[in-house]
N, C-alpha and C positions, 0 to 999 in steps of 0.2 A: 589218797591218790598221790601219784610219784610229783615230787616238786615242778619237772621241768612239763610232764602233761598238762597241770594249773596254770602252768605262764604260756602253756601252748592254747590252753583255751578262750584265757582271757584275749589274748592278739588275738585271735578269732571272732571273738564278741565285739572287739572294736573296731575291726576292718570293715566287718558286716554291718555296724551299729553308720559308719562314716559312709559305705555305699550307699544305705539308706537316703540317707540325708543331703547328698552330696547337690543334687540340683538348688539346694533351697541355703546352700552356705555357701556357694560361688559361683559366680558369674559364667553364663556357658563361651566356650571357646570358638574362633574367629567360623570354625566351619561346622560349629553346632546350629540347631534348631531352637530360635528363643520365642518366648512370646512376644510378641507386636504390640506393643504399648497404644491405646487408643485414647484420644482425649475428649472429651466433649465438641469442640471448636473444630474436631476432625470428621463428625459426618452430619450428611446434611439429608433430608427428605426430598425427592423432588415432585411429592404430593403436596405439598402445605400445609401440613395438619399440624405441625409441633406448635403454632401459634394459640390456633381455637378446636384443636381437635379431640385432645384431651388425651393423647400420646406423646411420647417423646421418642425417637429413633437412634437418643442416646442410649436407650434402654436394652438395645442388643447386644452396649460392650460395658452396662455400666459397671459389673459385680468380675470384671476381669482379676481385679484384686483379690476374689476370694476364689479363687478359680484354677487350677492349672491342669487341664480333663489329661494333658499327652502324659505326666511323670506321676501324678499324685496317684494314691488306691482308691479307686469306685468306693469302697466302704469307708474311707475317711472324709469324704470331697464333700463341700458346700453345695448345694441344690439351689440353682438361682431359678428366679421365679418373676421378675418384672417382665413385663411385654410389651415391646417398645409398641405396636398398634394403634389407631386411634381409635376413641371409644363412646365420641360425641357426633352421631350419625356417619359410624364411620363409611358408608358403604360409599358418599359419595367423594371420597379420596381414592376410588378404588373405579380411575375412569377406563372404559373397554380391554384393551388387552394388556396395557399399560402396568395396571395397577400399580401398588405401593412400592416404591421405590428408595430404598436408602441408599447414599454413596457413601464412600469409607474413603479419605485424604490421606493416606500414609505418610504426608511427606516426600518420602523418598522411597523411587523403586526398591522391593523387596524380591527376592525368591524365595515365593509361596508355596509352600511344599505340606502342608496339612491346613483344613476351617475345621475347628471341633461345634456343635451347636447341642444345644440343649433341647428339646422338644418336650412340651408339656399339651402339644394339641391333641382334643378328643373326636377328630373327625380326618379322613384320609384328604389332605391337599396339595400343590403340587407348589414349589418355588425353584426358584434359578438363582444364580448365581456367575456373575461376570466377572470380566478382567477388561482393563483396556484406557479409555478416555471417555470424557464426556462426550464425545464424535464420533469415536468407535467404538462398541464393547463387542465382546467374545463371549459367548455361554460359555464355560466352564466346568457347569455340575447344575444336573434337575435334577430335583430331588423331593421325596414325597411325605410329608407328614404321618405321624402315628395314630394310630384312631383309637388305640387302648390305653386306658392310665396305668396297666400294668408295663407299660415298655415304656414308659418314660424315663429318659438315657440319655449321656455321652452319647453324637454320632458323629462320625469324622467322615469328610470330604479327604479322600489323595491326589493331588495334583503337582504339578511343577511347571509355575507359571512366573515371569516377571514382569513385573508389574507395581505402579504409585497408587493406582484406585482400583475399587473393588465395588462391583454395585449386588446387593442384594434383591430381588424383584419378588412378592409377593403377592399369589395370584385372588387371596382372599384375607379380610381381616382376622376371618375365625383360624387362621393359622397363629400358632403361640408358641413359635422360637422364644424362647427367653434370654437366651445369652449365646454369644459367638466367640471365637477365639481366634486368633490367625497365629499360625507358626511359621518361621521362614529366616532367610539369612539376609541382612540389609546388604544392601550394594553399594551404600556409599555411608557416610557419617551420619550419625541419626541426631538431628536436631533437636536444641534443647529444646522442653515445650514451652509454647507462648507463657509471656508474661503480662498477665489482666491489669489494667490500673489498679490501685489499692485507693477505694474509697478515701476523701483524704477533709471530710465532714461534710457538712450539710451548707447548704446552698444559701449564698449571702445573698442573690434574689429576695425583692420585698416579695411576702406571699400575696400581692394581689399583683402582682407580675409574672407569678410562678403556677397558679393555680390552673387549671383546665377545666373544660366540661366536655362530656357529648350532649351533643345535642338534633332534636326534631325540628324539621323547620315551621311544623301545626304546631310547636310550643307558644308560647308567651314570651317573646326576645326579652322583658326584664328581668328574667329570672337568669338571661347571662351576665347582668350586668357588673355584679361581684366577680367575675372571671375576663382573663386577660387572654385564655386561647379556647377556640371554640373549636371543636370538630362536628360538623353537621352531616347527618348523616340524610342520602339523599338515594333514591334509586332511577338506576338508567332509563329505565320503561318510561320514567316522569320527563326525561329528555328524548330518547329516540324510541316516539311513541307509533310510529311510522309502522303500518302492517305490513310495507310492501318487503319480499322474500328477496329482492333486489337491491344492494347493497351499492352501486352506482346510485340507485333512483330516490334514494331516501332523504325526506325533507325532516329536520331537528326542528324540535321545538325548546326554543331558549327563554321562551318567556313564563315556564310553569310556575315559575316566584316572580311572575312580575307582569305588569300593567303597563298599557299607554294609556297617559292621562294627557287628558286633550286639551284640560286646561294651561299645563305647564307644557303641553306639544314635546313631550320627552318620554321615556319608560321609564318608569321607577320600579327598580328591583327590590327582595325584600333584603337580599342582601346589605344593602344600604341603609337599610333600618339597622340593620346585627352591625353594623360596623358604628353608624353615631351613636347607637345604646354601649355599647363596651369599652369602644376605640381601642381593640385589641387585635389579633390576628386569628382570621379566620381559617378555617382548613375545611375543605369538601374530602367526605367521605363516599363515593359514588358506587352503591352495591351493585348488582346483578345483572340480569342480562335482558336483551331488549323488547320490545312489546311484541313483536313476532316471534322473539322465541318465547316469551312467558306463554303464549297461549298456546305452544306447544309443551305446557306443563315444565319446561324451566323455571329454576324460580331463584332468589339471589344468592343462592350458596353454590350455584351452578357457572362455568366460567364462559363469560360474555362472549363467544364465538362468533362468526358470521352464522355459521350453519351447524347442526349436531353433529356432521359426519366429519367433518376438517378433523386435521391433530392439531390438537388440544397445544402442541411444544412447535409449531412452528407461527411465527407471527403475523405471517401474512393472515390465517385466521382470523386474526383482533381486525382487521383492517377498517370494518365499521365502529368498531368503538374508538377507536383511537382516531378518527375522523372527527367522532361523538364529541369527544373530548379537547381536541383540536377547535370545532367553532364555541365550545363553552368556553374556554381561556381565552380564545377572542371576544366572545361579547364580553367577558370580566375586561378586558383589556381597554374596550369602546367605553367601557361604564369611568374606569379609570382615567379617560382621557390619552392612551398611549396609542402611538398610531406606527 
């Protein structure tokens, strides 16, 4: 081959070899489309399952690392496969038309111009997709799940939205996004990420200062006595055991751990026992919801409402439990002498 066609091939082999590669050796430019850096501390559920649910809702950004569905080849790309969902009775995170809910914190407004998502679901469902604030959002993109494992893919949302949060909504758990992606141009300086404290050893606390229990209050109180913090665990129904449907008209009862003894002419709670058996600090743990609603088949994983039909995210709902809890801090208050 003529000398100057082999130097003409070779700059050819390397031009091509450097387009290749080009997203993955330099930083994209001020009016390129980059990925969205997501960090864990940046989304949050506003179902409450990431505690006892047995999902985590970091789970839809957490494989971003291995991931870049808009530049990379389909036949090279990593397969992510976590599911942020919960998976320990998930159905009752998934309250009437609400359902599951992740927010996404960017930080700072972005212009969102493609969501890539991963879909590994085996049944047709339906999800949204927001823009906005906590006070307002905007639908953005419905969008429907796959129901064959042969078409499980890259699927891209096109929008052009600006925007600091982004809410996900899922309308069932058996949906199984596995990973999301957001591209778009920041609008302003992108914040370092937070910096966690660095563990910095172990705790000079004497261990019989430091230790805990949970605890039942049908237990045996000596068996808290090696422990300095108690969490008791206790349910509402045992306080506002009232049937009445009327939430004006409800009388508490504060005396279900305690007596009047007629010879000392005082109540003695058993709280008062758990407190001279330990001399440590006590915590109430007050599950479920109230004797009217249990007998309407609620039960304490369910959230302590006035009524089943109220929403669930405004607070005037609680109104009776937080009254609930309002005269129980005050008899704790009478017992302590505080006036």
């Amino acid at each position: 081959m003529h000398k100057r066609a082999k130097v003409g091939l070779l700059f050819l082999f390397i031009c091509t070899s450097c387009g290749n590669t080009r997203q993955n050796q330099f930083p994209p430019g001020p009016g390129d489309l980059q990925k969205i850096s997501i960090t864990p501390n940046q989304v949050y559920d506003l179902s409450g399952y990431a505690d006892e649910g047995g999902g985590n809702p970091y789970r839809l950004f957490d494989e971003n690392a291995f991931v870049d569905p808009r530049y990379e080849k389909a036949a090279d790309s990593f397969l992510p496969f976590t599911n942020c969902q919960p998976t320990i009775h998930p159905a009752i995170y998934f309250h009437g038309k609400e359902g599951n809910r992740i927010v996404v914190d960017l930080r700072i407004p972005y212009s969102i111009r493609e969501i890539y998502f991963f879909d590994r679901s085996t049944g047709v469902d339906s999800f949204w997709i927001y823009t906005g604030s906590l006070k307002s959002w905007k639908k953005v993109g419905s969008l429907i799940t796959v129901s064959q494992s042969g078409n499980r893919a890259w699927r891209k949302l096109v929008l052009e939205e600006e925007a600091r949060f982004v809410m996900i909504r899922f309308s069932s758990y058996e949906s199984a996004i596995t990973e999301m992606v957001f591209y778009g141009i920041p609008m302003g300086k992108i914040p370092q990420p937070d910096n966690f404290p660095v563990h910095k050893g172990f705790t000079k606390t004497a261990l019989n200062r430091f230790l805990g229990v949970n605890f039942v209050m049908e237990n045996e109180p000596r068996w808290l006595k090696p422990f300095h913090y108690s969490r008791i665990y206790n349910f509402a129904l045992d306080f506002d055991n009232d049937t009445s449907r009327d939430e004006s008209r409800v009388r508490f009862n504060m005396l279900h751990y305690g007596f009047y003894s007629v010879e000392k002419r005082k109540y003695i709670f058993n709280i008062d026992s758990l407190q001279n058996i330990n001399h440590g600090n006590i915590w109430f743990s007050i599950r479920g919801v109230s004797k009217w609603m249990s007998d309407l088949d609620y039960s304490d994983k369910d959230r302590p409402m006035n009524r089943p039909d109220l929403n669930p995210e405004d607070p005037s709902s609680y109104s009776r439990h937080a009254k609930m809890m309002w005269h129980f801090l005050m008899s704790l208050f009478s017992l302590a002498g505080v006036r």
